[in-house]
Each structure stands twice: as structure tokens, then as C-alpha cells.
C-alpha positions as CSV (number, residue, x, y, z in Angstrom):
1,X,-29.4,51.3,-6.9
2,X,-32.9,50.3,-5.6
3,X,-33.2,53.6,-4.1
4,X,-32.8,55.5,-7.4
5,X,-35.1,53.0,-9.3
6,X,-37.7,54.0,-7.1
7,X,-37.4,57.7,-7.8
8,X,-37.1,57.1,-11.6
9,X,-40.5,55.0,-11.5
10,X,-42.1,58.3,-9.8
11,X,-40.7,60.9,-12.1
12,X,-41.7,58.4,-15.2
13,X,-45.5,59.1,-13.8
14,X,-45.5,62.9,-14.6
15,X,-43.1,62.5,-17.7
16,X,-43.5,61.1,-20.9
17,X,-40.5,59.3,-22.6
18,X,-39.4,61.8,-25.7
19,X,-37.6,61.7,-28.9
20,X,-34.7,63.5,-27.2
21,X,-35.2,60.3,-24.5
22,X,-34.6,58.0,-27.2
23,X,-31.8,59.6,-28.8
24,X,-30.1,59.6,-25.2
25,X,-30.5,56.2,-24.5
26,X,-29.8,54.9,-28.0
27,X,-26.2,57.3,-27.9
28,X,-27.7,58.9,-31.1
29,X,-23.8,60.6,-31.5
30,X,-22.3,56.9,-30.9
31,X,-25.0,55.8,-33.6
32,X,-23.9,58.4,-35.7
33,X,-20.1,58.1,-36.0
34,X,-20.3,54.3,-36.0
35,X,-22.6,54.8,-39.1
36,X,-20.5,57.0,-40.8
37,X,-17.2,54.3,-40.6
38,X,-19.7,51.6,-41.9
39,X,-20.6,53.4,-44.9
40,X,-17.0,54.0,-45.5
41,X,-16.4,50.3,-45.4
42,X,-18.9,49.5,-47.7
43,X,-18.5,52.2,-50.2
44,X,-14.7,51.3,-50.1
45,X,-15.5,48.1,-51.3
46,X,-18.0,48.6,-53.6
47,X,-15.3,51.4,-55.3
48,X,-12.0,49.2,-54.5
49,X,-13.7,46.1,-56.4
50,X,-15.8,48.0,-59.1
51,X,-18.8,46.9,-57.9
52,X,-21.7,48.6,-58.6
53,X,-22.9,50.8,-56.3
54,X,-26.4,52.2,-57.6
55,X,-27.1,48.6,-58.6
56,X,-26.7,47.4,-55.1
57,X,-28.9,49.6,-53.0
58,X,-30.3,46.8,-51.1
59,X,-27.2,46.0,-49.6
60,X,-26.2,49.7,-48.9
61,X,-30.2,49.4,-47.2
62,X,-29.4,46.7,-44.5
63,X,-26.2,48.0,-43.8
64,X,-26.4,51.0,-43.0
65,X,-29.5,50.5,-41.0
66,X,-28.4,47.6,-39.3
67,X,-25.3,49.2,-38.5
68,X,-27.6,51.9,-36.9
69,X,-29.7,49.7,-34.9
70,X,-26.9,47.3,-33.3
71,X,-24.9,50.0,-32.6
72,X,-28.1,51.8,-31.3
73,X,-29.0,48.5,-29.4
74,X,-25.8,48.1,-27.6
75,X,-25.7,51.9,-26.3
76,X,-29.0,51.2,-24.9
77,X,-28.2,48.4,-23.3
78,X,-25.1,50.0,-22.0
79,X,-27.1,52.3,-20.3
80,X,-29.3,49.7,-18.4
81,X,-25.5,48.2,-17.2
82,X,-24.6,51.3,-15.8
83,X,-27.7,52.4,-13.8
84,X,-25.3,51.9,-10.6
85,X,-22.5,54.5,-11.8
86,X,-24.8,56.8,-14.2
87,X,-25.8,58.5,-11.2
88,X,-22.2,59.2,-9.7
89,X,-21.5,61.3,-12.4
90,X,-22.5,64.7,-13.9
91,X,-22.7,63.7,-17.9
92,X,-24.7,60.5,-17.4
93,X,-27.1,61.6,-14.3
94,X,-29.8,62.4,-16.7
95,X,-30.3,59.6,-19.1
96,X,-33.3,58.6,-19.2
97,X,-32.7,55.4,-17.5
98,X,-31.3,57.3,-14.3
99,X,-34.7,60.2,-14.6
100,X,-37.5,57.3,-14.6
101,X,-38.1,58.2,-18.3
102,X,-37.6,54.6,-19.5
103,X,-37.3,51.6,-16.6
104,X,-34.7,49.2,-17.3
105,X,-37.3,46.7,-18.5
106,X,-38.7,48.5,-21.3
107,X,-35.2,49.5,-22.4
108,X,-34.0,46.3,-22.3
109,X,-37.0,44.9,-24.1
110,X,-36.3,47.9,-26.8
111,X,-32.6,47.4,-27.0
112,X,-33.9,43.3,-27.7
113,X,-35.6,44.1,-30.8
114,X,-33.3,46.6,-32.4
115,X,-30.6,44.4,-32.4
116,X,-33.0,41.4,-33.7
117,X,-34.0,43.9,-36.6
118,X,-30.9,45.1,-37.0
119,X,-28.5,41.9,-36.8
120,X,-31.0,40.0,-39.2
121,X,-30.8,43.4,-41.6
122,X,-27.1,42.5,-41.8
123,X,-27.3,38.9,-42.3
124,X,-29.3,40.0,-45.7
125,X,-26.2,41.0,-46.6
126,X,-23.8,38.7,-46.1
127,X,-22.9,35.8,-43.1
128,X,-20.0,37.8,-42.4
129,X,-21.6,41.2,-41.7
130,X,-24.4,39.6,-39.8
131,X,-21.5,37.7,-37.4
132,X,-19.7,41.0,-37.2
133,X,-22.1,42.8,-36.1
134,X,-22.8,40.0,-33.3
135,X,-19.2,39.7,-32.4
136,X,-19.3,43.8,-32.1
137,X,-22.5,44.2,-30.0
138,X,-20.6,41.3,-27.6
139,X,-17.4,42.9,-27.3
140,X,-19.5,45.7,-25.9
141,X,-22.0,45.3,-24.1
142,X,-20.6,42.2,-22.6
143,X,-16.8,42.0,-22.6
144,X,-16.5,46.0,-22.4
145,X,-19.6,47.1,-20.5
146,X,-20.5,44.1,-17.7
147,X,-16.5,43.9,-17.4
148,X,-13.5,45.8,-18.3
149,X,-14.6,48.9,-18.1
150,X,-15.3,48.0,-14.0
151,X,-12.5,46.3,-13.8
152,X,-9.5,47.1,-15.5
153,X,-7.7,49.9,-16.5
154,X,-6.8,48.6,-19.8
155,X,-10.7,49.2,-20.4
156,X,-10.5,51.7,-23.1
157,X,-8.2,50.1,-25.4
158,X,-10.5,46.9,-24.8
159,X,-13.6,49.0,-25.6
160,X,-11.9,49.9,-28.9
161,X,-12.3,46.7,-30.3
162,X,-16.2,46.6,-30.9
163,X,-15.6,50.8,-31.6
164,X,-13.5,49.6,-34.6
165,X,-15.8,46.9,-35.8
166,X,-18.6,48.8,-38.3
167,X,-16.0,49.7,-41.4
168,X,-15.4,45.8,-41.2
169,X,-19.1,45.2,-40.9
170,X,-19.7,47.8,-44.2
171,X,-16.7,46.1,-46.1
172,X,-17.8,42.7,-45.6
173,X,-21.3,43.0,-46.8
174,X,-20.0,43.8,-50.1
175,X,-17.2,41.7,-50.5
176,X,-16.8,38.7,-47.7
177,X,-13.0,38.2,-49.2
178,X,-10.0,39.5,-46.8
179,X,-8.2,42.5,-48.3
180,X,-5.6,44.7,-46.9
181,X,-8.2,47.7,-47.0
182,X,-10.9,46.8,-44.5
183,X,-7.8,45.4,-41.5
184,X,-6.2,49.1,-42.1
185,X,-9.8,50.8,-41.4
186,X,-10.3,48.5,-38.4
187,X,-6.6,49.8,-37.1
188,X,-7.4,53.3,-37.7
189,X,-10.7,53.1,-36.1
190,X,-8.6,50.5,-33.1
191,X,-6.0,53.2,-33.1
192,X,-7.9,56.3,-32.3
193,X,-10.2,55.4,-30.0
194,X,-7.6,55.6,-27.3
195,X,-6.5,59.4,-27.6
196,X,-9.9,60.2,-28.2
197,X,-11.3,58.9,-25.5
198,X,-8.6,59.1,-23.2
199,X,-9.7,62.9,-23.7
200,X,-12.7,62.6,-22.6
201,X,-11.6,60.9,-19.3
202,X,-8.8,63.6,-18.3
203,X,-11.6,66.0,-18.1
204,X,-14.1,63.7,-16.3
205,X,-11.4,62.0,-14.0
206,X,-12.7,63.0,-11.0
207,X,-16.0,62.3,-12.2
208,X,-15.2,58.6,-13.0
209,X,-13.2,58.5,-9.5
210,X,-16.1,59.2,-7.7
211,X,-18.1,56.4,-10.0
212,X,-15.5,53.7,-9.2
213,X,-14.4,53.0,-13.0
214,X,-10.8,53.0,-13.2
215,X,-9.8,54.9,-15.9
216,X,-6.4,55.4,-16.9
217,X,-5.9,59.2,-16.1
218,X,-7.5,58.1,-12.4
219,X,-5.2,54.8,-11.4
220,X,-1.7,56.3,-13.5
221,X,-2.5,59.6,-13.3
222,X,-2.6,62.5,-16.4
223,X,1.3,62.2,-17.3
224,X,1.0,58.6,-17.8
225,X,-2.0,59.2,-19.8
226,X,-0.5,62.1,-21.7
227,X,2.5,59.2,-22.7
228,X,-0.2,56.5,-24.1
229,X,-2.0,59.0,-26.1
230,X,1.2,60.1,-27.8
231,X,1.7,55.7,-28.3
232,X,-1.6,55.5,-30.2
233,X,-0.9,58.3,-32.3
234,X,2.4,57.2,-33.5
235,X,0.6,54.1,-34.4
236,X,-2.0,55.9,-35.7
237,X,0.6,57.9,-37.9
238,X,2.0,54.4,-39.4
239,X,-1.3,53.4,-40.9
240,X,-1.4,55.6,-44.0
241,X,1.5,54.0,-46.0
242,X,-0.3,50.7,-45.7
243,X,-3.8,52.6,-47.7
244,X,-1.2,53.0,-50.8
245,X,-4.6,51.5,-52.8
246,X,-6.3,54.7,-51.7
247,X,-3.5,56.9,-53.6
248,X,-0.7,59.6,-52.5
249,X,-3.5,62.0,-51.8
250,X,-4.7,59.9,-49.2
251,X,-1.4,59.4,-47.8
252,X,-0.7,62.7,-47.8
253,X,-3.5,63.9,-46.2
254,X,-3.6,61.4,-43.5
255,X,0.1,62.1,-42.6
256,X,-0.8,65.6,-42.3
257,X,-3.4,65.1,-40.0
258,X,-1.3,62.9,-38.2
259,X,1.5,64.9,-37.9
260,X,-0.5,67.8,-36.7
261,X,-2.1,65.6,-34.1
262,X,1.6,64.7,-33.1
263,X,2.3,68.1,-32.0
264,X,-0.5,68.5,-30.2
265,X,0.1,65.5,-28.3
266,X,3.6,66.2,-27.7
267,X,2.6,70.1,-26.6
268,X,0.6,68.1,-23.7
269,X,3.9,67.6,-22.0
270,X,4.6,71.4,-21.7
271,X,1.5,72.7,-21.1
272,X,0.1,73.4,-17.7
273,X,-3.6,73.9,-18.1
274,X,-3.8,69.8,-19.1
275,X,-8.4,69.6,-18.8
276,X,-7.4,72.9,-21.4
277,X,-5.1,70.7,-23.7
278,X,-7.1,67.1,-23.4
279,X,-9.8,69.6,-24.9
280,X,-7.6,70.6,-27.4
281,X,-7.1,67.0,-28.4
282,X,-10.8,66.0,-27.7
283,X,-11.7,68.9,-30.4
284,X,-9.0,67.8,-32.6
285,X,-9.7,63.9,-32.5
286,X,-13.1,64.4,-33.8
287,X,-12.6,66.5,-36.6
288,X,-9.8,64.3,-37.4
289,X,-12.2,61.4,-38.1
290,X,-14.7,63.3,-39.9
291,X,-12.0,64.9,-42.2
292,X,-10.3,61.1,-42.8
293,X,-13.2,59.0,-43.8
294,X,-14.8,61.9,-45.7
295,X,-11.7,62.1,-47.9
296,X,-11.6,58.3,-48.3
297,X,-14.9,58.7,-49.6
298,X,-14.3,61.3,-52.1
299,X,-11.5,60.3,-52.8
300,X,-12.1,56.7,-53.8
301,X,-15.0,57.8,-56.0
302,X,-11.9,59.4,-58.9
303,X,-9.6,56.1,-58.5
């Protein structure tokens, strides 16, 4: 570890840190898609409880940008954990952490301040967002990053937790009351997390093996995996006839999605080229997200 701080601290003399270095170390795509669910929890709410929306742009303000910058925050101080295992493998040898582009002190002195900024943004909001988005940037950057994902092979699903904390954090700063609504987005967001990025780590596994991070495709093996990612997405198939609030179409919809990724999942078992399938899923899993909370959106906006 010492070895390759050195050699970052020489390549940082001849190069300057970049936009494209920030975006790296802040996880911009992370930023991005945790952004997205937190703006669906808060326009939910403000829909759901006939709140107005244009009235309130303050609050959709510190949301959404404090939702940005914790989540932003806790990517970059994810990468100052894993300077010891970036290295090992091929996606994570060139952050800017690992190339001298950033030392681990300025990064963590940068990560410090966007999640001030950002967890005090939310506190404008409401007391519940602003805890929230504490309890969120612990779960992962010191329950998920410093242990479980070291140490256990239960790490994903662990992980998922703080992944399926922003639509809470959007929903709360509108209305702090519990609702049916804003548990069913944190168990869609809990629930596919999992095949998603169980996905990812079929593809990488010998990538992780070499880094020491037990993943599950690299302690069980890819059957086993194959078998939990077909789990999630039953659960994940469940969820839609608990969002009755958000109409048939919803239901609909989300079943159809579901069922599709069902046969993917199950088509794992029978065929051989699996890093070809787990991209098939990988693919699938993303635009499975982006189709589901944009229709929640839209459709919420002709309840």
C-alpha cells in the first residue's frame, strides 16, 4: 500500500486532478442513479399527498442536492478505503486515488465537506431526511465499506441497505409520516441491488479473487449465485401488488418487467456462456430501474 502511495504522489507532480477525476472519485453513475430514486421519493410524496410541488421548490432544492453530495461523499470516501484492493483489480486501478491524481488526504478532506454541505441541505428539509441521509452514508462507508464487503460474503445484500436509502430520504423530506409507499420503494430498491450487482461480480470474479473480497460468485461459485439472483427477483416480483396506490398501470407494468427478468434469470440455468448471460442480466437490471421509477413518475402525475 505504501509502495503505490508513493508512485501516486509522483504521477500527481506531472498531472493535474480533472473534471473526469472528480466524477471518478465521486462515482458520478452511483451519484446519478441514487439521485434519480430520491427524486422519485419525493415527487411521490408530494403527488401521493397533494402537496404542492411548484410551491415547494426549496425542498425539492436541498434534496436533490443533498442527496447528490452524501451520496457523492460516501463514493469518495469509498475510494480512499479501498486504496489496498483498487489496485488488484482492472476496473478500479485507475481512480484517481490509485494514479496520484488526488492523495487520500485531500480526498478525504473533500469527501468531509460534501457530506457537511450536503447532510445539513437535508436537515433544511426535514429531521428525518437529514438522519437518513446520516444513517445511509454509515451503512456505507462504515458498515459496508471498512467491513462486510472484506469480510463477508453476505456483503452485497448488506451493501443494499444504504443503496436503498435515497427514495426514503426524498419521501421523508416531504412528508416525515410512515406510509406504505416510501417501505415498498426502499424494498424495490433493497430487492434489486442483489441481481444487479451480483452481475457485476460474475463477470469480475476473478478480478475480486485476486483483490481478496469474497464475493458470492467467488466463495459459492456461479450456480449458487445464479440460485440467489433468481431469490431476489421473485421477491422483487412480489412488490407491485403492495403499490396498488400507484394504479393497475403500475402493477402491470412492473409485473411485466418482472416477469421478463424472471426468464432471464431462470435461462441462466441453461445457458453455458454464464460472463454472456450475467451480462444479459447486468443490461437488463439497469434498464429495468430506469424504466420503473420513470413510470412511477409519470405515472403519479395523472392519479
Amino acid at each position: 500500500m505504501g509502495r503505490i502511495e508513493n508512485t501516486g504522489e509522483l504521477a500527481g507532480v506531472t498531472s493535474k486532478f480533472t473534471v473526469r477525476d472528480f466524477t471518478e472519485l465521486i462515482k458520478v453513475g452511483i451519484v446519478n442513479s441514487n439521485t434519480i430514486t430520491a427524486f422519485t421519493g419525493m415527487w411521490l410524496a408530494f403527488q401521493l399527498n397533494g402537496i404542492s410541488f411548484i410551491q415547494n421548490l426549496d425542498i425539492m432544492f436541498f434534496t436533490i442536492v443533498g442527496s447528490a453530495l452524501i451520496v457523492a461523499a460516501s463514493g469518495a470516501f469509498n475510494n480512499v478505503i479501498d486504496r489496498d484492493i483498487d489496485g488488484k483489480m482492472e476496473r478500479t486501478k485507475n481512480r484517481p486515488t490509485m494514479t496520484g491524481k488526488i492523495s487520500g488526504k485531500k480526498a478525504l478532506v473533500l469527501a468531509s465537506v460534501l457530506l457537511i454541505i450536503g447532510i445539513g441541505m437535508l436537515f433544511m428539509t426535514t429531521w428525518q431526511a437529514g438522519v437518513l441521509g446520516i444513517l445511509g452514508v454509515f451503512l456505507y462507508v462504515v458498515v459496508y465499506s471498512m467491513y462486510a464487503k472484506r469480510k463477508l460474503v453476505s456483503n452485497t445484500v448488506i451493501g443494499s441497505f444504504s443503496g436503498a436509502v435515497p427514495p426514503l430520504i426524498g419521501w421523508f423530506a416531504v412528508d416525515p409520516s410512515f406510509s406504505l409507499i416510501p417501505v415498498m420503494l426502499f424494498l424495490v430498491m433493497f430487492c434489486w441491488q442483489p441481481p444487479h450487482f451480483y452481475a457485476i461480480a460474475i463477470k469480475r470474479k476473478e478480478e475480486y479473487r485476486a483483490a481478496g473480497i469474497p464475493m458470492l460468485p467467488v466463495v459459492k461459485g456461479i450456480e449458487r449465485t445464479k440460485i440467489s439472483m433468481v431469490f431476489w427477483v421473485v421477491l422483487l416480483s412480489v412488490l407491485p401488488f403492495f403499490m396498488m396506490e400507484l394504479g393497475m398501470v403500475y402493477v402491470i407494468l412492473a409485473t411485466a418487467l418482472n416477469v421478463g427478468w424472471l426468464v432471464l434469470s431462470f435461462y441462466g440455468f441453461k445457458m453455458k456462456d454464464s460472463l454472456k448471460w450475467s451480462r444479459l442480466m447486468f443490461v437488463y437490471s439497469l434498464n429495468y430501474m430506469t424504466i420503473l421509477f420513470v413510470a412511477m413518475i409519470v405515472i403519479s402525475i395523472f392519479l
